[in-house]
FILODREN-256195 format. One record per residue (C-alpha): residue number from 0; residue in one letter; x, y, z. Coordinates in Angstrom, 3 decimals. Layout:
N
{n NUM res A X X Y Y Z Z}
...
***
This chain:
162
{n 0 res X X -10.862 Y -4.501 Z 5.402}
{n 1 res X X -8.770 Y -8.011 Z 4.594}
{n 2 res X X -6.453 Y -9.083 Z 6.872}
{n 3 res X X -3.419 Y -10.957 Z 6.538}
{n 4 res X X -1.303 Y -12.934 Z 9.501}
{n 5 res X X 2.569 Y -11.848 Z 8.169}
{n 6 res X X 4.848 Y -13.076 Z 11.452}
{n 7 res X X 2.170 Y -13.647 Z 14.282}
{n 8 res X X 1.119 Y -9.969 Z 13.127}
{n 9 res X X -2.173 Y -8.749 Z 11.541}
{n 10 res X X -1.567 Y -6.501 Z 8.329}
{n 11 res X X -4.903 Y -5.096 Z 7.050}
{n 12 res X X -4.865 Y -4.319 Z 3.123}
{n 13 res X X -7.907 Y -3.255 Z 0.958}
{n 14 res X X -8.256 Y -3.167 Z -3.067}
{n 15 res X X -9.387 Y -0.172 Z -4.798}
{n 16 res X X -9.269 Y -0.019 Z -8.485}
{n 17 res X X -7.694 Y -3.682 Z -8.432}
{n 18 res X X -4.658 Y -2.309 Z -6.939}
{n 19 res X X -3.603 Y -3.415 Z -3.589}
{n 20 res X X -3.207 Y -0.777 Z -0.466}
{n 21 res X X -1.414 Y -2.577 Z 2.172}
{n 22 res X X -1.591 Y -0.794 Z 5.821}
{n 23 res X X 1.714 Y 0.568 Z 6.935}
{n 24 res X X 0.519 Y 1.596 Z 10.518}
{n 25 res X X 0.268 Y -2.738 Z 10.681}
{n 26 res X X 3.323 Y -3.261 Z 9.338}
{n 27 res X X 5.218 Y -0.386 Z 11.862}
{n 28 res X X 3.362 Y -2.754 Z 14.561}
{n 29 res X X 5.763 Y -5.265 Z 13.797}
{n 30 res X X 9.406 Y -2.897 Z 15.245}
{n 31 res X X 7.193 Y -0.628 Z 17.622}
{n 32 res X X 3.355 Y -1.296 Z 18.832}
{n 33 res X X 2.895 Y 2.686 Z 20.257}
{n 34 res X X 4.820 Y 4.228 Z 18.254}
{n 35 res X X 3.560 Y 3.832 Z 14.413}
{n 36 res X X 3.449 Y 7.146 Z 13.507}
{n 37 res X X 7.217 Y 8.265 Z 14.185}
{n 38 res X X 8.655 Y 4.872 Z 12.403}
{n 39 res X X 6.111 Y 5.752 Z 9.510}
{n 40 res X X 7.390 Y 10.020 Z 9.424}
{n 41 res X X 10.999 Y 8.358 Z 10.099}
{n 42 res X X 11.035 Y 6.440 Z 6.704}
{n 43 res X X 9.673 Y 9.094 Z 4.853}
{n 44 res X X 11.964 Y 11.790 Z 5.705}
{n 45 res X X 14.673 Y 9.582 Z 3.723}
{n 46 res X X 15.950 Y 10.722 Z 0.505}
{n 47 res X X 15.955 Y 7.364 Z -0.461}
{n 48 res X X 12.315 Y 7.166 Z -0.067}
{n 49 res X X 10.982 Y 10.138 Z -1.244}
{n 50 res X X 13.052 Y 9.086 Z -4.316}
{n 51 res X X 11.161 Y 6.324 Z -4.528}
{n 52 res X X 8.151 Y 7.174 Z -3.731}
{n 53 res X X 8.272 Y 10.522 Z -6.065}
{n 54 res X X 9.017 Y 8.053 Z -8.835}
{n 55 res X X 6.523 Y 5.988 Z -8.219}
{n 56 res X X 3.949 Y 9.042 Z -8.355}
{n 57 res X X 5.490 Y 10.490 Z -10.935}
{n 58 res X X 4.265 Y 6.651 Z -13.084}
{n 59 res X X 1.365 Y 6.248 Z -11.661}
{n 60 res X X -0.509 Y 9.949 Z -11.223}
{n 61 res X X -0.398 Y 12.535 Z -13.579}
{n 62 res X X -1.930 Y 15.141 Z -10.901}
{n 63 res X X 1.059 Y 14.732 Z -9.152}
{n 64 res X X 2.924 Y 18.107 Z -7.619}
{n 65 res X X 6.511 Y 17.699 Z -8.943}
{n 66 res X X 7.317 Y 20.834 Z -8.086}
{n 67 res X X 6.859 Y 20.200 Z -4.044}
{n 68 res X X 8.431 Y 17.030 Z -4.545}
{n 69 res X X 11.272 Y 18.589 Z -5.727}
{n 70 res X X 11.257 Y 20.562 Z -2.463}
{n 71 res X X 11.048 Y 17.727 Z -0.145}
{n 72 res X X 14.088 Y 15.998 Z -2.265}
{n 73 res X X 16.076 Y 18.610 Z -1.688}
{n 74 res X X 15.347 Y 19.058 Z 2.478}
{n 75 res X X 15.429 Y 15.365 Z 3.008}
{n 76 res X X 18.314 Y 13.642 Z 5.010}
{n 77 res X X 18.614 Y 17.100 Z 6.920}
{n 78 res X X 18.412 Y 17.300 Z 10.542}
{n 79 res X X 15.869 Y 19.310 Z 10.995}
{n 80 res X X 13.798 Y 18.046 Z 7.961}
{n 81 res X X 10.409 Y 16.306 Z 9.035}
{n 82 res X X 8.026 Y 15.113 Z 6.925}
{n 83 res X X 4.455 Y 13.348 Z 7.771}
{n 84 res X X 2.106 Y 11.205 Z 5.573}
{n 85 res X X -0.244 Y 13.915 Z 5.708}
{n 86 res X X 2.255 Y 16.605 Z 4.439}
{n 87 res X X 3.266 Y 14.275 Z 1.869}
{n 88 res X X -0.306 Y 13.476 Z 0.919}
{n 89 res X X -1.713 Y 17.139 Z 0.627}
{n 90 res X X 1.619 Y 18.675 Z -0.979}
{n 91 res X X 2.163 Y 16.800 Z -3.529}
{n 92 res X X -1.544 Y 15.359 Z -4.434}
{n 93 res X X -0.271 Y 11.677 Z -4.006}
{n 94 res X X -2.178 Y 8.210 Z -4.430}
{n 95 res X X 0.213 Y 5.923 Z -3.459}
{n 96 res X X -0.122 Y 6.867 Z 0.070}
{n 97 res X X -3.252 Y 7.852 Z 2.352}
{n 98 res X X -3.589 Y 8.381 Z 5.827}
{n 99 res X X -6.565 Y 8.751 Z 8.004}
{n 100 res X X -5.201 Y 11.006 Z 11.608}
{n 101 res X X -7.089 Y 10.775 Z 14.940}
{n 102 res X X -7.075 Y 8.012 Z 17.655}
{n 103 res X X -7.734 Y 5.486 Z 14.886}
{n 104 res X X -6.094 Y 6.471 Z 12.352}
{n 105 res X X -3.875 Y 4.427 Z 9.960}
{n 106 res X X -1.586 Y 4.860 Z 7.115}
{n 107 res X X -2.016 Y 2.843 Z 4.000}
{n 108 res X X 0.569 Y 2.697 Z 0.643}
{n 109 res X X -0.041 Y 1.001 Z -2.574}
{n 110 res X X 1.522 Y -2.401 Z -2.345}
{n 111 res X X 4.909 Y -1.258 Z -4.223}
{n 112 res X X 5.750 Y 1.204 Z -1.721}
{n 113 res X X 4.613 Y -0.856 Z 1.397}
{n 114 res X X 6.715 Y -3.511 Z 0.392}
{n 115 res X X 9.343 Y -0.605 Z 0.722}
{n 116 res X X 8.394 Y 0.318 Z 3.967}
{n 117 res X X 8.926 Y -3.534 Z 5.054}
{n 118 res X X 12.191 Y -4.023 Z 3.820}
{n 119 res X X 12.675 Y -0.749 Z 6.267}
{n 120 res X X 11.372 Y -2.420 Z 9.119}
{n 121 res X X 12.590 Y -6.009 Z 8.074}
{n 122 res X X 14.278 Y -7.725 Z 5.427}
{n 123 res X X 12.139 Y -10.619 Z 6.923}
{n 124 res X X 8.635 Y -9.031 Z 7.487}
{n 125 res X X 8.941 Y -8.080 Z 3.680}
{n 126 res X X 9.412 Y -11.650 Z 2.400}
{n 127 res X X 6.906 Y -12.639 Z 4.553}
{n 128 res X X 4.777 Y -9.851 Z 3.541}
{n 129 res X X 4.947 Y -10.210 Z -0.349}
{n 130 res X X 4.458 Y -13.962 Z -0.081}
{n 131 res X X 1.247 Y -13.720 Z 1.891}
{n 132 res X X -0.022 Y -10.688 Z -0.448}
{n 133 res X X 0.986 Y -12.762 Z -4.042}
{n 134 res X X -0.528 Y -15.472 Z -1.933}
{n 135 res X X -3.808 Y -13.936 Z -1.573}
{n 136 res X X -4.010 Y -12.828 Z -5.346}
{n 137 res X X -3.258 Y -15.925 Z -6.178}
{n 138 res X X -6.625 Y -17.045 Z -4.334}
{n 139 res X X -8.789 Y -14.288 Z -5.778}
{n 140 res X X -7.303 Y -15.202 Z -10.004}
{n 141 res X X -8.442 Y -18.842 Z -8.921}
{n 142 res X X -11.490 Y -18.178 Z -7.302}
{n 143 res X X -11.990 Y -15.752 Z -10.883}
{n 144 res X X -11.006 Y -18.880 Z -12.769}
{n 145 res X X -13.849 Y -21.377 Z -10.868}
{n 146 res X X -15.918 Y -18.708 Z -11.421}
{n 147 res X X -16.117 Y -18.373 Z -15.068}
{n 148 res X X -15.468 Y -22.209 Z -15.578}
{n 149 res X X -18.662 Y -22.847 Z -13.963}
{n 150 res X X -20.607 Y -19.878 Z -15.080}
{n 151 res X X -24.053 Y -21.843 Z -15.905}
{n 152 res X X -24.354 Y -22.099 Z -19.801}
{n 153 res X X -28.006 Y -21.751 Z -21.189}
{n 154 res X X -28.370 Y -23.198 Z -24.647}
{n 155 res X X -31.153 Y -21.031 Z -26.287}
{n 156 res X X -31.776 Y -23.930 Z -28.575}
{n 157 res X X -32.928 Y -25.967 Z -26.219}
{n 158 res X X -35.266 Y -23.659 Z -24.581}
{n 159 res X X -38.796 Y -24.195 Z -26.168}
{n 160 res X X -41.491 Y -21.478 Z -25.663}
{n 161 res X X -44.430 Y -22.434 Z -25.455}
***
């Protein structure tokens, strides 16, 4: 797991299928350090973002459960409406989001919707937060770019067998 120092906090992130998962129990660290999991539930029970997020799935995965989605949509913003990362994840078949429970357990999102989840938390810890991730691919395309510009060339001509 790659780190990345956004605000004197550690965010871990991890590629998979050159797509960026960026950990959203880190970035909940930032408003509340005990508490991850009720900021992370909190955000998700918004219309808002389950409108977002439902979108996004709805792009991105075609095994995606519109028809649950639909439910959630219509519960969300009610009082008594909760909805976890897990619930989420096993209702409506998602990839944008996965969560790991137990004493360690974290939440990670796809890099669109955890820059959603920071502007949440903070307008501040999201500019922060894209800059360092755009700052890191940035890195990895030049490191690409050394990489194939000195790629050791063999000229066949000039090898001479004997």
């Amino acid at each position: 797991m790659a780190r990345i120092n956004v605000l004197d906090k550690d965010v871990a992130f991890y590629s998979k299928n050159d797509e960026d998962y960026i950990s959203l129990t880190d970035i909940a660290r930032y408003k509340d350090e005990r508490r991850t999991d009720y900021l992370i539930s909190n955000w998700l029970r918004n219309r808002n973002t389950i409108e977002f997020i439902g979108l996004w799935e709805t792009i991105n995965n075609p095994d995606f459960n519109p028809i649950e989605f639909d439910g959630f949509r219509k519960r969300s913003g009610l009082n008594n409406f909760i909805l976890t990362a897990r619930q989420w994840i096993e209702k409506t078949n998602s990839i944008g989001i996965n969560s790991k429970s137990g004493r360690y357990g974290e939440t990670y999102a796809h890099k669109d919707i955890a820059f959603e989840f920071a502007s949440w938390i903070s307008v501040e810890f999201k500019l922060n937060d894209i800059a360092k991730v755009l700052e890191v691919d940035r890195i990895e395309e030049q490191d690409d770019a050394i990489a194939i510009i000195y790629r050791p060339v063999i000229d066949t001509e000039m090898i001479v067998t004997a």
